[in-house]
C-alpha positions in Angstrom: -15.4 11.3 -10.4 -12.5 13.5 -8.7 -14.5 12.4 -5.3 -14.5 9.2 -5.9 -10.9 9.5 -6.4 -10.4 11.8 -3.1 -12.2 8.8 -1.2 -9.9 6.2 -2.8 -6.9 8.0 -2.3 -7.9 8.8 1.6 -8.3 4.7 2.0 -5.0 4.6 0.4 -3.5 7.3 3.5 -5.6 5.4 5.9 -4.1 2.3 5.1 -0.5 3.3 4.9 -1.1 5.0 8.3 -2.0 2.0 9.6 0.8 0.5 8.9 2.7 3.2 10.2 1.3 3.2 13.6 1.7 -0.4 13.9 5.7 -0.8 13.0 6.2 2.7 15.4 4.3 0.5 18.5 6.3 -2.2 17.2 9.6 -0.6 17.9 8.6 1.4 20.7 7.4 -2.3 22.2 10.7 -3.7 21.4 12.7 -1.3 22.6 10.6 -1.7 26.0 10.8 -5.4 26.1 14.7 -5.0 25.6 15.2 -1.9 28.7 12.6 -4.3 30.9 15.3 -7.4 30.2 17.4 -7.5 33.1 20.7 -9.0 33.3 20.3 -12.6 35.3 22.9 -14.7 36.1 22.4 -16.7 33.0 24.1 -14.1 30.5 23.6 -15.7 27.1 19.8 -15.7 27.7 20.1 -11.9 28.1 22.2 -11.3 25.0 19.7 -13.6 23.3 17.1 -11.8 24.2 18.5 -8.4 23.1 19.2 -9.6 20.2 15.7 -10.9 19.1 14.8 -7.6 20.4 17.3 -5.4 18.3 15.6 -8.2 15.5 12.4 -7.2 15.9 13.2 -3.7 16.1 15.0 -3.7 13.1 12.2 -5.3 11.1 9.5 -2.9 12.1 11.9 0.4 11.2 12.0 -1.5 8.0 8.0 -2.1 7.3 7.8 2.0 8.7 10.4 2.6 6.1 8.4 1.1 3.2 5.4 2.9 4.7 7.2 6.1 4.3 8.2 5.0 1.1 4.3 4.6 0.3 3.4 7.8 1.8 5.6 9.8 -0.2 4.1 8.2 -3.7 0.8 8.8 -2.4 1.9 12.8 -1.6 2.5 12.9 -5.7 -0.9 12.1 -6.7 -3.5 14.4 -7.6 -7.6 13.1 -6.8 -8.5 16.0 -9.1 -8.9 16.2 -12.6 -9.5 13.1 -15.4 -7.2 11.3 -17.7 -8.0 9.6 -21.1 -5.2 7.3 -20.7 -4.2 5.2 -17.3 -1.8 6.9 -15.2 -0.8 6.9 -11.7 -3.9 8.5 -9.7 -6.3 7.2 -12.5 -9.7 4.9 -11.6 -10.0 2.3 -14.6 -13.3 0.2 -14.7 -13.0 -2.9 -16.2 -15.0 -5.4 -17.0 -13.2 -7.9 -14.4 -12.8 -5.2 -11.6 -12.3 -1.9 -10.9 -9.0 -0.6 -10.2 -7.3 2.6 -8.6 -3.5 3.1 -9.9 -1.6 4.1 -7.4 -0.4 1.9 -4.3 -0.9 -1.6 -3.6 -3.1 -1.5 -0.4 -5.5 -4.8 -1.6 -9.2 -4.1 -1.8 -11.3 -0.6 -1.2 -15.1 -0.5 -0.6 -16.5 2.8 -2.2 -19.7 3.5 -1.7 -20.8 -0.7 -2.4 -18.2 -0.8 -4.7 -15.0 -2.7 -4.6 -11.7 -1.4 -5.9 -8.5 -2.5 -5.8 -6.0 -0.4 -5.1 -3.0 -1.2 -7.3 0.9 -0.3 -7.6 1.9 1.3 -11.4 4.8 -1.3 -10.9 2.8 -4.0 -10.1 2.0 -6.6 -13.2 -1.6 -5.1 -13.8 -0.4 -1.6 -13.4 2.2 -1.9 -15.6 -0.7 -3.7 -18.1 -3.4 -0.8 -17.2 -0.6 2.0 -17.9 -1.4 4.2 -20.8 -4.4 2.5 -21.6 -7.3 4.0 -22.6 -11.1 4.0 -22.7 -12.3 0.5 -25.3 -8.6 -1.1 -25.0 -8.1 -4.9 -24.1 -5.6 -6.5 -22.6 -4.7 -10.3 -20.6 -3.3 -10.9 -17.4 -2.4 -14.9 -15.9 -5.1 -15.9 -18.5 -7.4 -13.3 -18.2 -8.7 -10.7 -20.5 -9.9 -7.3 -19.6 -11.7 -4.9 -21.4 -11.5 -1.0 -20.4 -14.9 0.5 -19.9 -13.5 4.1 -19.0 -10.3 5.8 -17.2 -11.0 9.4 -15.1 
Protein backbone atom coordinates (compact mmCIF):
# COMPACT_ATOMS: atom_id res chain seq x y z
CA UNK A 1 0.00 0.00 0.00
CA UNK A 2 2.85 2.58 1.04
CA UNK A 3 3.36 2.66 -3.04
CA UNK A 4 0.34 3.36 -3.73
CA UNK A 5 0.61 6.20 -1.41
CA UNK A 6 4.17 7.31 -2.78
CA UNK A 7 2.38 7.50 -6.29
CA UNK A 8 -0.55 9.49 -4.88
CA UNK A 9 1.54 11.77 -3.02
CA UNK A 10 3.94 12.34 -6.23
CA UNK A 11 0.52 13.41 -8.33
CA UNK A 12 -0.10 15.58 -5.42
CA UNK A 13 3.90 17.33 -5.99
CA UNK A 14 3.15 17.23 -9.58
CA UNK A 15 0.19 19.06 -9.38
CA UNK A 16 1.20 21.76 -7.03
CA UNK A 17 4.29 22.23 -9.27
CA UNK A 18 2.20 22.89 -11.79
CA UNK A 19 0.75 25.36 -10.41
CA UNK A 20 3.85 26.73 -9.39
CA UNK A 21 5.42 27.06 -12.74
CA UNK A 22 2.34 28.58 -14.15
CA UNK A 23 1.85 31.71 -11.46
CA UNK A 24 6.14 32.12 -11.72
CA UNK A 25 5.48 32.50 -15.97
CA UNK A 26 2.69 34.49 -14.96
CA UNK A 27 4.59 37.14 -13.12
CA UNK A 28 7.69 36.85 -15.12
CA UNK A 29 4.98 37.58 -18.25
CA UNK A 30 3.69 40.44 -16.44
CA UNK A 31 6.41 42.00 -15.37
CA UNK A 32 7.58 41.79 -19.31
CA UNK A 33 4.41 43.06 -20.61
CA UNK A 34 4.78 46.06 -18.05
CA UNK A 35 8.96 46.96 -19.00
CA UNK A 36 7.71 46.35 -22.95
CA UNK A 37 4.89 49.26 -22.19
CA UNK A 38 6.26 52.36 -23.31
CA UNK A 39 5.30 55.70 -22.33
CA UNK A 40 3.04 57.28 -25.44
CA UNK A 41 1.81 60.49 -25.44
CA UNK A 42 -1.45 59.37 -24.10
CA UNK A 43 -0.25 58.94 -20.33
CA UNK A 44 -3.29 57.53 -18.57
CA UNK A 45 -3.27 54.47 -21.00
CA UNK A 46 0.22 53.84 -19.71
CA UNK A 47 -0.52 54.10 -16.00
CA UNK A 48 -3.58 51.91 -16.92
CA UNK A 49 -1.70 49.52 -18.24
CA UNK A 50 0.82 49.29 -15.43
CA UNK A 51 -1.53 48.97 -13.25
CA UNK A 52 -3.39 45.86 -14.73
CA UNK A 53 -0.02 44.66 -15.00
CA UNK A 54 1.10 45.31 -11.23
CA UNK A 55 -2.78 43.47 -10.99
CA UNK A 56 -1.85 40.63 -12.63
CA UNK A 57 1.35 40.30 -11.08
CA UNK A 58 0.02 40.52 -7.82
CA UNK A 59 -2.58 37.78 -8.33
CA UNK A 60 -0.12 35.23 -9.57
CA UNK A 61 2.47 35.82 -6.43
CA UNK A 62 -0.70 35.11 -4.67
CA UNK A 63 -1.79 31.62 -6.44
CA UNK A 64 2.44 30.77 -6.05
CA UNK A 65 1.89 31.73 -2.48
CA UNK A 66 -0.96 29.26 -1.84
CA UNK A 67 1.20 26.76 -3.87
CA UNK A 68 3.89 27.14 -1.44
CA UNK A 69 1.51 26.97 1.04
CA UNK A 70 0.48 23.44 -0.51
CA UNK A 71 3.94 22.39 -0.91
CA UNK A 72 4.91 22.79 2.50
CA UNK A 73 1.79 20.47 3.88
CA UNK A 74 2.69 17.99 1.35
CA UNK A 75 6.60 18.12 2.83
CA UNK A 76 4.83 16.81 6.36
CA UNK A 77 3.37 13.80 5.01
CA UNK A 78 4.82 10.46 5.18
CA UNK A 79 3.74 7.73 2.00
CA UNK A 80 5.19 5.06 4.39
CA UNK A 81 3.66 3.15 6.89
CA UNK A 82 -0.37 2.38 7.58
CA UNK A 83 -2.97 3.88 9.89
CA UNK A 84 -6.14 2.24 11.41
CA UNK A 85 -7.73 5.52 11.70
CA UNK A 86 -7.90 8.44 8.86
CA UNK A 87 -5.24 10.86 9.09
CA UNK A 88 -3.51 13.19 6.94
CA UNK A 89 -1.38 10.94 4.39
CA UNK A 90 -4.02 8.11 4.84
CA UNK A 91 -5.82 6.28 1.51
CA UNK A 92 -9.57 5.49 2.68
CA UNK A 93 -11.65 3.29 0.28
CA UNK A 94 -15.06 3.83 0.41
CA UNK A 95 -17.83 2.54 -0.98
CA UNK A 96 -18.60 5.98 -2.98
CA UNK A 97 -14.92 6.66 -3.91
CA UNK A 98 -11.63 6.39 -2.97
CA UNK A 99 -9.94 9.15 -1.31
CA UNK A 100 -6.28 10.30 -0.46
CA UNK A 101 -6.15 12.83 2.72
CA UNK A 102 -4.02 15.27 2.15
CA UNK A 103 -4.40 18.31 -0.40
CA UNK A 104 -7.15 19.19 -2.45
CA UNK A 105 -5.68 18.65 -6.10
CA UNK A 106 -9.33 17.07 -7.58
CA UNK A 107 -9.09 13.65 -9.10
CA UNK A 108 -5.89 11.08 -9.37
CA UNK A 109 -5.67 8.07 -11.81
CA UNK A 110 -3.70 5.19 -10.06
CA UNK A 111 -3.06 2.48 -11.89
CA UNK A 112 -7.14 2.50 -13.48
CA UNK A 113 -8.13 3.76 -10.30
CA UNK A 114 -9.57 7.10 -9.50
CA UNK A 115 -8.81 8.92 -6.24
CA UNK A 116 -9.50 12.07 -5.07
CA UNK A 117 -7.15 13.81 -3.53
CA UNK A 118 -8.73 15.70 -0.56
CA UNK A 119 -7.80 18.63 2.05
CA UNK A 120 -8.10 17.27 6.05
CA UNK A 121 -9.99 20.82 6.21
CA UNK A 122 -12.03 20.21 3.49
CA UNK A 123 -15.88 18.99 4.48
CA UNK A 124 -15.14 15.25 3.66
CA UNK A 125 -11.73 15.41 5.29
CA UNK A 126 -12.87 16.76 8.21
CA UNK A 127 -15.81 13.67 7.94
CA UNK A 128 -13.09 10.91 6.96
CA UNK A 129 -10.76 12.16 9.95
CA UNK A 130 -10.21 9.62 12.67
CA UNK A 131 -12.29 7.21 10.99
CA UNK A 132 -11.69 3.90 10.89
CA UNK A 133 -11.95 0.64 8.95
CA UNK A 134 -16.41 -0.48 9.01
CA UNK A 135 -17.43 3.21 10.12
CA UNK A 136 -20.28 5.22 8.31
CA UNK A 137 -20.76 8.48 7.84
CA UNK A 138 -23.14 11.21 5.31
CA UNK A 139 -22.06 13.93 3.36
CA UNK A 140 -24.77 16.63 1.15
CA UNK A 141 -27.09 13.50 1.42
CA UNK A 142 -24.76 10.89 0.96
CA UNK A 143 -23.70 7.99 3.02
CA UNK A 144 -20.40 6.33 3.00
CA UNK A 145 -19.19 3.25 4.34
CA UNK A 146 -15.34 2.72 5.12
CA UNK A 147 -13.95 -0.41 3.51
CA UNK A 148 -10.27 0.09 4.85
CA UNK A 149 -7.71 3.11 5.84
CA UNK A 150 -3.67 2.31 5.18
Amino acid sequence: MSDLKKKLYDLCVSYVRKSMDAAELGIQEAQKASNDDTKSSAGDKYETGRAMMQQETDRNLSQLNEANKLMVALNRIGTTGTATKAETGSVIMTDNGNFYLAISAGSLLVDGKTYFAVSPASPIGLMLAGKASGDNFALNGKQYHIQSVS
